[in-house]
C-alpha positions in Angstrom: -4.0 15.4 -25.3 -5.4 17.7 -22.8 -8.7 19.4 -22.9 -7.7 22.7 -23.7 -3.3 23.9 -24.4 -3.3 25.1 -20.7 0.1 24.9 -19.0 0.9 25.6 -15.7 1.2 29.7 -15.5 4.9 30.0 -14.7 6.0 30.1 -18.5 9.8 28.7 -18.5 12.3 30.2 -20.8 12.9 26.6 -22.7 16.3 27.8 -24.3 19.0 26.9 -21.9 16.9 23.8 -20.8 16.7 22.5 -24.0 20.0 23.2 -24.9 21.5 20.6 -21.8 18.2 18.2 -22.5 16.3 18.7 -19.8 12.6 18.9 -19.1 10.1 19.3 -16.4 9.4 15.9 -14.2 6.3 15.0 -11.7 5.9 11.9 -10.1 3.3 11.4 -7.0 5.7 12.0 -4.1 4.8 11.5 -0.5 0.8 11.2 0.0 0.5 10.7 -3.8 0.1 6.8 -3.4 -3.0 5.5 -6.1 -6.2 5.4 -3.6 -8.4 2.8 -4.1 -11.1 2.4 -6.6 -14.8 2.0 -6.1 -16.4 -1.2 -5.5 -17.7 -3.0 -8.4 -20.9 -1.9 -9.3 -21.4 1.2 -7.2 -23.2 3.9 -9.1 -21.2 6.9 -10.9 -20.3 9.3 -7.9 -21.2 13.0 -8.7 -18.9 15.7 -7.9 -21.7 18.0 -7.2 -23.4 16.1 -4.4 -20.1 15.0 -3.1 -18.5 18.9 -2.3 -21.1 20.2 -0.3 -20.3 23.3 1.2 -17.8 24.3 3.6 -18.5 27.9 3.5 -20.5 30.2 6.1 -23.4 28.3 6.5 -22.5 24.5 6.3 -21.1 21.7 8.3 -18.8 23.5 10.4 -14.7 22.3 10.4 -13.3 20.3 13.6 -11.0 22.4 15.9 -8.8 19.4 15.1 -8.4 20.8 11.5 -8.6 24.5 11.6 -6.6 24.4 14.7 -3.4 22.5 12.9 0.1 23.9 13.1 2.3 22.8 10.4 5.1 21.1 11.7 7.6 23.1 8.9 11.0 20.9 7.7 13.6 21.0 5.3 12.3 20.3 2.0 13.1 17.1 -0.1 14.0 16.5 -3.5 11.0 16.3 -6.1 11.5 13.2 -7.9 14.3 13.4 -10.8 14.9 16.8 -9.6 17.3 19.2 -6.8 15.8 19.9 -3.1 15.4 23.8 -3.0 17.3 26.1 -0.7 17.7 25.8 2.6 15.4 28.8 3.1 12.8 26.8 1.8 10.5 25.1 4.6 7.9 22.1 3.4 4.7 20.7 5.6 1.6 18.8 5.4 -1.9 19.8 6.1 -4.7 17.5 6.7 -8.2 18.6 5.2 -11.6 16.9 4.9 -11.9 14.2 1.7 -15.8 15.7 2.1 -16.6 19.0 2.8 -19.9 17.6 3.4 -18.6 15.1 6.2 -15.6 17.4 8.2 -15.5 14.9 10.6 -15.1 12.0 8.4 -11.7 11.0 6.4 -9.0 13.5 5.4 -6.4 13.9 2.8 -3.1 15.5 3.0 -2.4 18.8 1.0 1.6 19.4 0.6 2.5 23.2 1.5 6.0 24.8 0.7 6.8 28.4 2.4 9.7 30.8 2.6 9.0 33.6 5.3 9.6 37.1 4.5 12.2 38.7 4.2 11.7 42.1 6.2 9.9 40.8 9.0 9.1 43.8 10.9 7.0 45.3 7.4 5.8 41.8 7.1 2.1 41.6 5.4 1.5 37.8 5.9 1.0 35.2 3.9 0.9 35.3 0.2 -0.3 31.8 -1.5 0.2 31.0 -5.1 -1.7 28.5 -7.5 0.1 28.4 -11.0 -2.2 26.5 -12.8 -2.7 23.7 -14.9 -4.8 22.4 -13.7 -2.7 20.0 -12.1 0.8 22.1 -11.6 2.9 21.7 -8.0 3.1 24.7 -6.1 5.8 22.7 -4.1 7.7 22.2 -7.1 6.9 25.3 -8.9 7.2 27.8 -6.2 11.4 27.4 -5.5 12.4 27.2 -9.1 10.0 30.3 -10.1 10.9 32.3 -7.5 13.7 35.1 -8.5 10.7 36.6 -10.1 9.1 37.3 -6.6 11.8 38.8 -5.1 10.0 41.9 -4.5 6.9 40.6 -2.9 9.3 37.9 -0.8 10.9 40.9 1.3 6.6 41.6 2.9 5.4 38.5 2.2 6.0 34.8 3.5 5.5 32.9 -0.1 3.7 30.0 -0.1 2.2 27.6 -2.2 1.0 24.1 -2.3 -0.2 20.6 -4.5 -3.5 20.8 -4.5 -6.1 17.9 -3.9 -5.3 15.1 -6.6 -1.9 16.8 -7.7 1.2 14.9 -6.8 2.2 15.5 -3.1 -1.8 15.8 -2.2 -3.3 12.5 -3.1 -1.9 12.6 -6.2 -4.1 11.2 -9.1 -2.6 8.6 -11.1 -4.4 7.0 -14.5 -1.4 5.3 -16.1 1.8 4.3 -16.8 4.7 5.6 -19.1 4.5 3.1 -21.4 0.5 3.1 -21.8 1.7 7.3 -22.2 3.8 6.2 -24.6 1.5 4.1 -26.7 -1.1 6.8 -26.8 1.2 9.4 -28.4 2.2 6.6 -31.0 -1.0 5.8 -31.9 -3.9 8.7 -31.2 -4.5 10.6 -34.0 -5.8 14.1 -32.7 -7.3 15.0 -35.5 -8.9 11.7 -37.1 -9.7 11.4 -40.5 -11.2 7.9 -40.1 -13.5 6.5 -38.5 -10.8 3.8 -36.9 -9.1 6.9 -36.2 -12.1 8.4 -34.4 -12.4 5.1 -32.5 -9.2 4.8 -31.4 -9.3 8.2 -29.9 -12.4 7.6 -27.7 -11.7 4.0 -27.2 -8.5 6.5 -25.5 -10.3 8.7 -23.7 -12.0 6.1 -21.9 -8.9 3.7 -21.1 -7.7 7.0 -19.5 -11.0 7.5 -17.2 -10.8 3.6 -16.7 -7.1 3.9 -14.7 -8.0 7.1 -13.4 -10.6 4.9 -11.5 -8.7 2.0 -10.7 -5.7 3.6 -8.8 -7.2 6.9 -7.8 -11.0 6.1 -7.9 -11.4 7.3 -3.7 -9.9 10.6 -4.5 -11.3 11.0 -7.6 -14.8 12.8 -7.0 -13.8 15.3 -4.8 -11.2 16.8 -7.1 -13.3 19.9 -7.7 -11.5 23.4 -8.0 -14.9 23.9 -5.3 -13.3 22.1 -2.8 -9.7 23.1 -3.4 -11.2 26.6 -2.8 -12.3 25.4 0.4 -8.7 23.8 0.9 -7.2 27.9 1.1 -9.5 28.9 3.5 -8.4 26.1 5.9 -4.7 26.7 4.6 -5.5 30.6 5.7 -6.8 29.7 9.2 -3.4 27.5 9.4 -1.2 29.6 8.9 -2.9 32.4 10.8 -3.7 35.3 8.2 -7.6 36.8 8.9 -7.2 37.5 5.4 -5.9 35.1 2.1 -3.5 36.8 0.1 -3.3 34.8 -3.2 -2.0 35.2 -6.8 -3.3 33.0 -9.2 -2.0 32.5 -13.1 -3.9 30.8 -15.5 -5.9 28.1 -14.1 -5.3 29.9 -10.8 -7.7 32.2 -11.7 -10.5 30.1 -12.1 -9.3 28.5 -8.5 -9.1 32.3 -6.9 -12.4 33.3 -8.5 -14.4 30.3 -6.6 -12.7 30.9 -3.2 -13.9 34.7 -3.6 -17.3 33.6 -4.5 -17.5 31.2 -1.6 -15.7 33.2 0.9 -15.9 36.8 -0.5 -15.4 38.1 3.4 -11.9 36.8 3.4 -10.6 37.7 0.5 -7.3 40.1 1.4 -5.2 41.0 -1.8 -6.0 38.9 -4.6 -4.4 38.7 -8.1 -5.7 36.9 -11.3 -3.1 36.9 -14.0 -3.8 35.1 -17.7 -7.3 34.8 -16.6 -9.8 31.6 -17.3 -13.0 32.9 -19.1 -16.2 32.3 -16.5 -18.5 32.4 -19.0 -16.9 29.8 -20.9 -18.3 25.9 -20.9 -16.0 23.0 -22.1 -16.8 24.2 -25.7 -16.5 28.1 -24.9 -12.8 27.1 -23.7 -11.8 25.3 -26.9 -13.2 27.8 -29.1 -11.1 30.5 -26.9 -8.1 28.4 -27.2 -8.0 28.4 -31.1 -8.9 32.2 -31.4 -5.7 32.9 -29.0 -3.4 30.4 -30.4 -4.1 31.7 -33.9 -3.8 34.9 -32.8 -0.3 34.5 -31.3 0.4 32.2 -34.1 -0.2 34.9 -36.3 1.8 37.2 -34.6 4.9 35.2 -34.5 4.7 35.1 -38.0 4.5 38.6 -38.4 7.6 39.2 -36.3 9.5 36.9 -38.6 8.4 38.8 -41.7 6.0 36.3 -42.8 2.7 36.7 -44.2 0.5 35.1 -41.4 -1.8 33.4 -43.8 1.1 32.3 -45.6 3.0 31.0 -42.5 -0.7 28.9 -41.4 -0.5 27.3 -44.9 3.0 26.6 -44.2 2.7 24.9 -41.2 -0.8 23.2 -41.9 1.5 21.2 -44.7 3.8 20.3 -42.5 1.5 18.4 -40.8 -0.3 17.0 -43.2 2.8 15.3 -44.0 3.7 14.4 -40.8 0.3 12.5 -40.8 1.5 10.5 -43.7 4.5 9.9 -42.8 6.1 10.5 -39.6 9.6 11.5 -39.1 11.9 8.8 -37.5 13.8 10.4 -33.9 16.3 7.8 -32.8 13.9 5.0 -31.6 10.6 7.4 -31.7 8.5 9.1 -34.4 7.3 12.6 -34.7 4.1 12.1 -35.9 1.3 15.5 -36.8 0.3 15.2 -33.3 3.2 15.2 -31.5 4.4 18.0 -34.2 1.1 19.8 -32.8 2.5 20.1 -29.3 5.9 21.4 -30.5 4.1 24.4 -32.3 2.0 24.8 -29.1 4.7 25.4 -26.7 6.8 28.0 -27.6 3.7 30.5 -28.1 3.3 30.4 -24.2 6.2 33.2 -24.3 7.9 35.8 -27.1 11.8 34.4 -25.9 10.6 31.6 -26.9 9.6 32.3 -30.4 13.1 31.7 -32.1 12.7 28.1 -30.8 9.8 27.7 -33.0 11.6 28.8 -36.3 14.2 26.7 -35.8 12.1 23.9 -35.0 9.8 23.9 -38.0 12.9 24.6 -40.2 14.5 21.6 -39.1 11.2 19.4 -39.2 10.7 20.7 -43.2 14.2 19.9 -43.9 13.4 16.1 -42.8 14.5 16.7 -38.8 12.3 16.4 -36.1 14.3 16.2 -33.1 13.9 19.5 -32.0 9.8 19.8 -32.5 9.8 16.8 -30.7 11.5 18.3 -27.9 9.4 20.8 -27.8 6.7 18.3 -27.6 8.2 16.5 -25.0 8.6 19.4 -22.9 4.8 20.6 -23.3 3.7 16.6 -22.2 6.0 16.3 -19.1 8.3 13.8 -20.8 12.0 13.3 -19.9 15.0 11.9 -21.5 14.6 8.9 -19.9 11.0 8.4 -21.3 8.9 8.8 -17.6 5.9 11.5 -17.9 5.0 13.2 -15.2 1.5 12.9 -13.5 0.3 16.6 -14.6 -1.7 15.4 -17.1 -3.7 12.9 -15.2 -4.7 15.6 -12.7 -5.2 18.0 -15.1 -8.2 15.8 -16.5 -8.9 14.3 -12.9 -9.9 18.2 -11.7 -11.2 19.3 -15.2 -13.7 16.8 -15.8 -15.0 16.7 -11.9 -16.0 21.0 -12.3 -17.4 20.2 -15.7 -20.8 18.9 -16.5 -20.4 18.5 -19.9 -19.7 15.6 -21.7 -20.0 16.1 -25.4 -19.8 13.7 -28.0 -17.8 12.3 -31.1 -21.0 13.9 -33.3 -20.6 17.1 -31.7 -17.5 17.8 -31.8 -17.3 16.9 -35.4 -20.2 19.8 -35.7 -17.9 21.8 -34.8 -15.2 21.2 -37.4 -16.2 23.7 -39.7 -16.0 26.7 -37.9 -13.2 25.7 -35.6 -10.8 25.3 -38.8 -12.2 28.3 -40.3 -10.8 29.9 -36.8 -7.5 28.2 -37.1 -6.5 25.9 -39.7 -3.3 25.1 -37.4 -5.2 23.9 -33.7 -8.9 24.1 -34.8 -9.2 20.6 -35.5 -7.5 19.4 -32.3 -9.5 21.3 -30.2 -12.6 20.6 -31.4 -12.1 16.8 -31.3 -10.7 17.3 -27.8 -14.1 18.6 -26.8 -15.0 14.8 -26.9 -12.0 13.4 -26.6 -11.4 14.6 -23.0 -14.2 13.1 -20.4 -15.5 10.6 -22.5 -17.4 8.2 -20.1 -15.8 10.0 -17.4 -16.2 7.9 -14.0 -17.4 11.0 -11.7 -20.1 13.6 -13.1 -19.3 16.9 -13.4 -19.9 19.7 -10.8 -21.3 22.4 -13.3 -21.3 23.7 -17.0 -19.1 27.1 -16.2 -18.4 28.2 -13.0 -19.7 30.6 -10.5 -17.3 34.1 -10.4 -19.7 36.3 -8.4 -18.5 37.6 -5.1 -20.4 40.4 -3.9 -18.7 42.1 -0.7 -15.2 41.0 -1.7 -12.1 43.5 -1.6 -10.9 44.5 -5.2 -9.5 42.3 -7.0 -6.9 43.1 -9.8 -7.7 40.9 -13.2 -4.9 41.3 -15.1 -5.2 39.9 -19.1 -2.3 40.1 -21.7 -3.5 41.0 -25.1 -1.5 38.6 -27.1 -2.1 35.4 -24.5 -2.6 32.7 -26.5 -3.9 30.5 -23.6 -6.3 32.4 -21.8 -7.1 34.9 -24.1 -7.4 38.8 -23.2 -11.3 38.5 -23.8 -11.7 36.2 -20.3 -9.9 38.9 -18.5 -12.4 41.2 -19.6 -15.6 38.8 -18.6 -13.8 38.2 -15.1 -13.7 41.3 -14.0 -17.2 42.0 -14.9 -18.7 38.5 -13.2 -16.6 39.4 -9.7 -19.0 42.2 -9.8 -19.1 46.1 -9.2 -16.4 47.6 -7.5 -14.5 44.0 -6.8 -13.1 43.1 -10.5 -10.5 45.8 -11.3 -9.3 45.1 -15.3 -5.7 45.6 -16.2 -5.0 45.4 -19.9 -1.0 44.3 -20.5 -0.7 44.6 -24.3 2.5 42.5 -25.0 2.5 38.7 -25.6 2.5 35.2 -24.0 0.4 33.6 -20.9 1.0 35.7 -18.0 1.9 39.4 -17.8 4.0 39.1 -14.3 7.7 38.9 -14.1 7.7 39.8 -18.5 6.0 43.0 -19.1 7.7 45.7 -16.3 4.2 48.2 -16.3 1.9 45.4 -15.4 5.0 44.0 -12.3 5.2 47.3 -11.5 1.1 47.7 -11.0 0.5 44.7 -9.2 3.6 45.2 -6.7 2.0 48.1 -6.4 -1.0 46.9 -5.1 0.3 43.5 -3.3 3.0 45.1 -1.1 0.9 49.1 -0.8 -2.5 48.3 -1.3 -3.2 50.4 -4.3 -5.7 49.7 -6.6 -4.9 51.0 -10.1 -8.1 52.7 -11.9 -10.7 50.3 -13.9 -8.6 49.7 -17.1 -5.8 50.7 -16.7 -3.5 49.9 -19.9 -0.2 48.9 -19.8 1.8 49.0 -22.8 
């Protein structure tokens, strides 16, 4: 299970993929080979001490990196999937493994660009992060793209893997059928204590392979040093200036590079924004506010009483638990089922899925919830996982300090059921379930927003986000500081208000392709 129910921000509509069976796919991809572990017996590394700086004031970057020129080719096929268009152009950039030592080994980070297409009004260079963490720009970025149409006549797109995500030193932990196991056998809410066991005794198998086959790699994953990645990727591809748009965990990554670079900061956009305030148990306690919340109002929109409709689905299961539903050769177990419910609240169109889902699963069917399942945990027909999930935690649990434990997150069972009797018990126990005995300690407990000097940045929040619920938004805007955070309320639903809800696309065109700032607030409805 992952730490909090964060996908990657570009929210698919799952209809017509699940319809022909098809789901999302990783793999590592070029430069995603497992690095070597540590040596036996060499002390924990820490993240923090590892990152250093690489901002105005620290070890300066080799002309041999900043002054790199991507050698731009036709992109290849992503494993199990199509190459994209031929207007589509993928390279490599080399960066440090160390901020701290630029002149010392470096790692490659995948990029994938299409150049605008008015070139005499271009702006330059827009880069995109769509979260996870863990999600490939290079993957993402092509399929997504119809939705950036607009911005794709002014700006060249562009995104990228970032450091320990597929393409860029991919981390690796282990291997479908250890994936496999764990979904068959982790309870995510134990009742037991074999139960509680078995899902630490988890956690730290998962840390344990994380180290073995991507243990060089492995403490410099910080969303610090990815920052520090864009600025090189801006001095790359020439732009004074970094153009970004970041969703979801791409907030988080934008709001760092602005703190540590706030005098390069062009145009910025954070949509479904990460909550700075928030530690590791801040996030959780989010997450099962905004999942209940858009739980509840998908049961409203079917005519359900939503207290009713929580009952409902809490039965289901608790029967699950007891007995699992047989799929072909699989089971759908409670945890799996958990999953199922998750995903389709990451968008409205995808709400229907849901009803027909939990129908079917309390009519004795659980092929669909399953499904649903598989799509949220990267998991094809042909039973391979992709790596998301391994980066997701590889990059999570370097930022974070925290490491909490199996008696504090059962502390925190009371209230967090009281706040959702559906995912309250999940998230909780993920609070220790996530970096247990982590091999790398964590850079800090909640991450530094500030960025004094920056150009405004537009913080865009959906009301109904069950992800990154609107309340972050609200705190981001407020930590980027006076006259830099600029708050755009999108009441509608799902995780991410671009591309779904035509005010807020039409405020943050605005602003991308003609530089206008909407007022503080603005409210799009």
């Amino acid at each position: 299970m992952r730490s909090s129910f964060i996908r990657t921000g570009a929210v698919v509509a799952l209809s017509a993929a699940l319809a022909t069976g098809c789901t999302t796919t990783g793999g590592t991809g070029p430069g995603g080979t497992p690095s070597s572990a540590p040596a036996p017996g060499d002390a924990k590394p820490s993240a923090s001490a590892s990152s250093s700086t690489g901002k105005p004031g620290g070890p300066a970057l080799p002309a041999a990196l900043t002054g790199q020129r991507p050698d731009w080719r036709r992109c290849t096929a992503p494993e199990g999937g199509e190459a994209p268009g031929s207007a589509w152009r993928c390279a490599t950039v080399k960066v440090p493994l160390d901020y701290a030592k630029p002149d010392g080994p470096t790692i490659p980070i995948a990029l994938i660009r299409k150049e605008a297409g008015a070139k005499d009004a271009r702006i330059g260079s827009l880069l995109f992060n769509f979260g996870g963490p863990g999600g490939s720009g290079v993957d993402i970025l092509p399929r997504g793209a119809a939705e950036y149409t607009a911005l794709g006549t002014r700006y060249d797109l562009v995104s990228f893997d970032p450091r320990g995500v597929q393409r860029s030193s991919g981390v690796v932990c282990r291997d479908d059928e250890e994936q496999a196991k764990a979904e068959r056998t982790v309870d995510f809410t134990p009742e037991t204590a074999a139960e509680e066991k078995t899902l630490r005794a988890d956690a730290v198998s998962f840390g344990q392979g994380c180290e073995r086959r991507s243990g060089t790699v492995l403490p410099y994953t910080t969303t610090s040093n990815t920052a520090r990645d864009m600025d090189l990727i801006r001095q790359v591809l020439g732009d004074p200036k970094l153009n970004y748009f970041g969703i979801s965990y791409g907030t988080q990554l934008g709001a760092a590079y602005a703190h540590l670079f706030p005098e390069n900061v062009g145009r910025m956009v954070l949509d479904a924004v990460v909550d700075p305030t928030a530690d590791s148990v801040g996030h959780a306690r989010n997450q099962t506010i905004g999942f209940q919340r858009a739980l509840d109002n998908y049961l409203t929109s079917t005519g359900q009483d939503p207290k009713e409709g929580t009952r409902r689905i809490v039965r289901l299961l608790e029967r699950l638990d007891r007995k699992p539903l047989t799929v072909g050769d699989r089971e759908l177990n409670d945890s799996l089922a958990l999953m199922g419910v998750v995903m389709p609240l990451y968008a409205q169109q995808n709400w229907p899925l849901l009803t027909s889902a939990l129908t079917k699963a309390e009519n004795g069917s659980g092929a669909e919830l399953l499904s649903l399942a598989d799509w949220y945990n990267d998991r094809d027909a042909t039973g391979h996982y992709s790596t998301q999930s391994h980066s997701q935690r590889a990059i999570s649990c370097a930022d974070s300090a925290q490491r909490p434990t199996l008696d504090e997150a059962r502390a925190l069972l009371p209230e967090f059921r009281r706040l959702s009797p559906v995912f309250g018990a999940a998230l909780a126990w993920d609070t220790a379930g996530w970096c247990a005995d982590w091999p790398v300690e964590g850079e800090s407990t909640t991450p530094a927003a500030s960025a004094p000097g920056a150009a405004p940045i537009l913080v865009v929040g959906t009301t109904g986000d069950p992800a990154t619920p609107y309340e972050g938004a609200e705190r981001m805007a407020k930590a980027l500081g006076p006259g830099v955070g600029v708050l755009v309320t999108n009441k509608g639903e799902g995780h991410g208000a671009y591309g779904s809800a035509a005010c807020a696309t039409k405020t943050i065109d605005a602003y991308l392709l003609r530089a206008e700032i909407p007022a503080y607030g603005k409210t799009c409805s």
